[in-house]
C-alpha positions in Angstrom: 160.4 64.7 -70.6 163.2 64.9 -73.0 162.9 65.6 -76.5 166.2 64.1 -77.5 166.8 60.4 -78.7 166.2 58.2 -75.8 168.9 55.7 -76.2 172.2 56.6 -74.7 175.4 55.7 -73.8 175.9 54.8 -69.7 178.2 57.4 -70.0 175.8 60.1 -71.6 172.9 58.9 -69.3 174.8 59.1 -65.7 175.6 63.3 -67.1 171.8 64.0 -67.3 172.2 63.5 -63.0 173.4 66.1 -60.6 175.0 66.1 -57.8 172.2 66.4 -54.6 170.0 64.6 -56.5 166.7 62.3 -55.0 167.0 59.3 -57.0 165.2 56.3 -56.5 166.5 53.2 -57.3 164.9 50.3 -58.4 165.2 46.2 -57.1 164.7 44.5 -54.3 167.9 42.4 -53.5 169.3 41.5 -56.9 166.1 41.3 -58.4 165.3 44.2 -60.8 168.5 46.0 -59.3 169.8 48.4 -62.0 173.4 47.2 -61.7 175.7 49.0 -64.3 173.6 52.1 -63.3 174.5 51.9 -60.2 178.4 50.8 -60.8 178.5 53.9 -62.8 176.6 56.1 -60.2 179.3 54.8 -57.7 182.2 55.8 -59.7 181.1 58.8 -61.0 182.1 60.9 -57.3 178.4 62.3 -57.6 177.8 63.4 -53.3 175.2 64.5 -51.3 172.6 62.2 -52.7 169.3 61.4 -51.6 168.9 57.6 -52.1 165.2 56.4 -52.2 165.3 52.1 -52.3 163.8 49.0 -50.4 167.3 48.0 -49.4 171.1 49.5 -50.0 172.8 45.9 -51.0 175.9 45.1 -48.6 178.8 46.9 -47.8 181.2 48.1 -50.2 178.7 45.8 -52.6 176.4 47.3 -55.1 174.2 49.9 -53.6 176.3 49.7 -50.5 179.2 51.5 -52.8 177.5 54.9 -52.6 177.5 54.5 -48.9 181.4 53.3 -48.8 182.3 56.4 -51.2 180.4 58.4 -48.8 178.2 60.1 -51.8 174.9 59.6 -49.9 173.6 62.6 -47.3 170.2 61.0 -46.8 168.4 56.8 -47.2 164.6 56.8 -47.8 163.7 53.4 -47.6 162.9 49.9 -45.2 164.9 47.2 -45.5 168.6 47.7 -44.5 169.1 45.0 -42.4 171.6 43.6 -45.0 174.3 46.1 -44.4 175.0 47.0 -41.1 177.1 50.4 -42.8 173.6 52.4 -42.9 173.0 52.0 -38.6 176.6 52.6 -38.4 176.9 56.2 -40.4 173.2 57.1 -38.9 174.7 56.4 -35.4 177.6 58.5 -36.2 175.5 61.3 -38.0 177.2 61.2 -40.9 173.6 60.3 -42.7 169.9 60.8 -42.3 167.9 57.6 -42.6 164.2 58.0 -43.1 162.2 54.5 -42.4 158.8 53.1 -44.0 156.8 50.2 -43.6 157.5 48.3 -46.6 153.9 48.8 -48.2 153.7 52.2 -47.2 156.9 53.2 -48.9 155.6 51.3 -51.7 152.3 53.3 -51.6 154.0 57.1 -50.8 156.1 56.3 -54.3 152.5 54.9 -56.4 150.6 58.3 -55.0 153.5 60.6 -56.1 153.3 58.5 -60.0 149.3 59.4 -59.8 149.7 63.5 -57.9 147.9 62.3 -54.4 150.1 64.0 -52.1 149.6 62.0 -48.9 147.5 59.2 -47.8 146.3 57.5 -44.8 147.7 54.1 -43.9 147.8 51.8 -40.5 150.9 50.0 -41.0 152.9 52.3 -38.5 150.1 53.2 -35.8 151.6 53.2 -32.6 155.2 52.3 -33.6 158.6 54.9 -33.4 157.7 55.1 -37.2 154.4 56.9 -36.2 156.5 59.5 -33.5 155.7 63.1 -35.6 153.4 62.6 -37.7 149.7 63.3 -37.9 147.2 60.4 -37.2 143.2 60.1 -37.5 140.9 57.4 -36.7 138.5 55.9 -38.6 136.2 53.6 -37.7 138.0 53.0 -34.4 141.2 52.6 -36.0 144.5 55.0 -35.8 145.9 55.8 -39.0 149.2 57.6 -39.8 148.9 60.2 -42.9 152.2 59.3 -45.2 153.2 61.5 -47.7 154.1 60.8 -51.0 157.7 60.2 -52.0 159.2 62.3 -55.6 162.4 62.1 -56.9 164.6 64.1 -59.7 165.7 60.6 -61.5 164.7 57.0 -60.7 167.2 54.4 -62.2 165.1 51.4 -63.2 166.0 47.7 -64.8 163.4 46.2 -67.5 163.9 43.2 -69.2 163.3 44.7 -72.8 162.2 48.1 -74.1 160.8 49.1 -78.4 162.3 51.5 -80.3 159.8 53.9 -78.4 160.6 53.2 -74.8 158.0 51.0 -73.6 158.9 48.4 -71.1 158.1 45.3 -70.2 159.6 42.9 -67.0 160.8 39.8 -66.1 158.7 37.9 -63.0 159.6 39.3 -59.6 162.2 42.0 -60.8 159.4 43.7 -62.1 159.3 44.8 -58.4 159.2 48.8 -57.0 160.6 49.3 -61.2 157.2 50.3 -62.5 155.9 53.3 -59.8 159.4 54.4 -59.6 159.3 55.5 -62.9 156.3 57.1 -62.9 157.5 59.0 -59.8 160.5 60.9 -61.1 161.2 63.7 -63.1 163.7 61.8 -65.2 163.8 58.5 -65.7 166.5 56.0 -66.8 165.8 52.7 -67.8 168.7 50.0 -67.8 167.3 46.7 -70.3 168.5 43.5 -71.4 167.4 43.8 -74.9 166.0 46.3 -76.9 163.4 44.9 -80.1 161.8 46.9 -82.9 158.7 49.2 -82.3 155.4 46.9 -82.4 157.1 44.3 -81.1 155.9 43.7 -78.2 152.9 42.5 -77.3 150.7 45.8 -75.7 149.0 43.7 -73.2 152.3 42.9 -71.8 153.8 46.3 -71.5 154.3 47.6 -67.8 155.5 50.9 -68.4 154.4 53.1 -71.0 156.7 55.3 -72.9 155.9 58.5 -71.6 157.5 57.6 -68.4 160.5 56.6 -69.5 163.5 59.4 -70.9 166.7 57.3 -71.2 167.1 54.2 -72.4 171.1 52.1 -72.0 171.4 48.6 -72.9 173.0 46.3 -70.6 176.6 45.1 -71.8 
């Protein structure tokens, strides 16, 4: 974790990342998506990154940008049926997609937050997904072992963070946000409004603190 003050400029927070980088990206859709992070991510020229989200937006749109730039090597994720680009460069090699059931990738990234380092789920059992990958029964059912899924930064959106870090959401954009930031080794947290320390109220925080290293305000 860092040790230096937590709230930065977009500008100072996109230099803490390098290029090669995992980094998981919060949202599902529009909902909870980081979006000036991810503007800034697309213009910074940043290549050969490992992209680990539900969904990579549209083409040339959002998330879709890093693909258009060509600054992504590899796609961890499930649901990229809304832009056709990511079949398109896997067909043609120029990136490696890596597919999960949508509660599984869910799961892989909550196990990495809490250091189980794989875990046994059905939800691929006898599907492509499956091909390579150890299995077990239990109790007459085949299971697939999944591992769990780290990254070097996850780029999350909250709806408001204290002076100390801690986050809280709004309603469904709260979303993949929460385990992603336990599940990096740097996190940056994008937030509509920032309120004093003691603020809010502790039953409603989400995220603790700890997990969170860089804070930007959204314009």
């Amino acid at each position: 974790m860092r040790d230096q003050n937590k709230f930065l400029s977009i500008e100072q927070a996109l230099a803490e990342i390098k290029a090669g980088s995992r980094i998981m990206i919060g949202g599902f859709g529009l909902a909870g998506y980081p979006e000036q992070l991810v503007e800034a991510l697309a213009a910074s020229g940043l290549r050969d990154l490992t992209i680990i989200s539900n969904d990579l937006g549209s083409p040339g749109v959002g998330l879709g940008k890093l693909l258009t730039n060509g600054q992504i090597k590899a796609l961890i994720g499930n649901y990229y049926n809304w832009n056709p680009e990511v079949a398109e460069a896997y067909a043609e090699g120029r990136i490696q997609v890596t597919l999960l059931p949508q509660g599984s990738f869910a799961e892989a990234i909550r196990a990495a937050s809490v250091g189980i380092p794989a875990f046994y789920s059905a939800a691929s059992a006898g599907t492509d997904l499956a091909v390579g990958k150890e299995t077990r029964e239990f109790s007459g059912r085949t299971y697939v072992l999944e591992r769990a899924i780290h990254a070097d930064v996850a780029l999350i959106k909250a709806h408001k963070a204290d002076g100390l870090g801690n986050l809280v959401y709004y309603k469904t954009a709260r979303n993949f946000n929460p385990i992603m930031a336990a599940a990096a080794a740097l996190t940056i947290a994008e937030v509509d409004e920032i309120v004093p320390t003691g603020a809010l109220d502790p039953e409603s925080i989400v995220t603790p603190h700890i997990f969170v290293d860089v804070i930007i305000r959204s314009a």
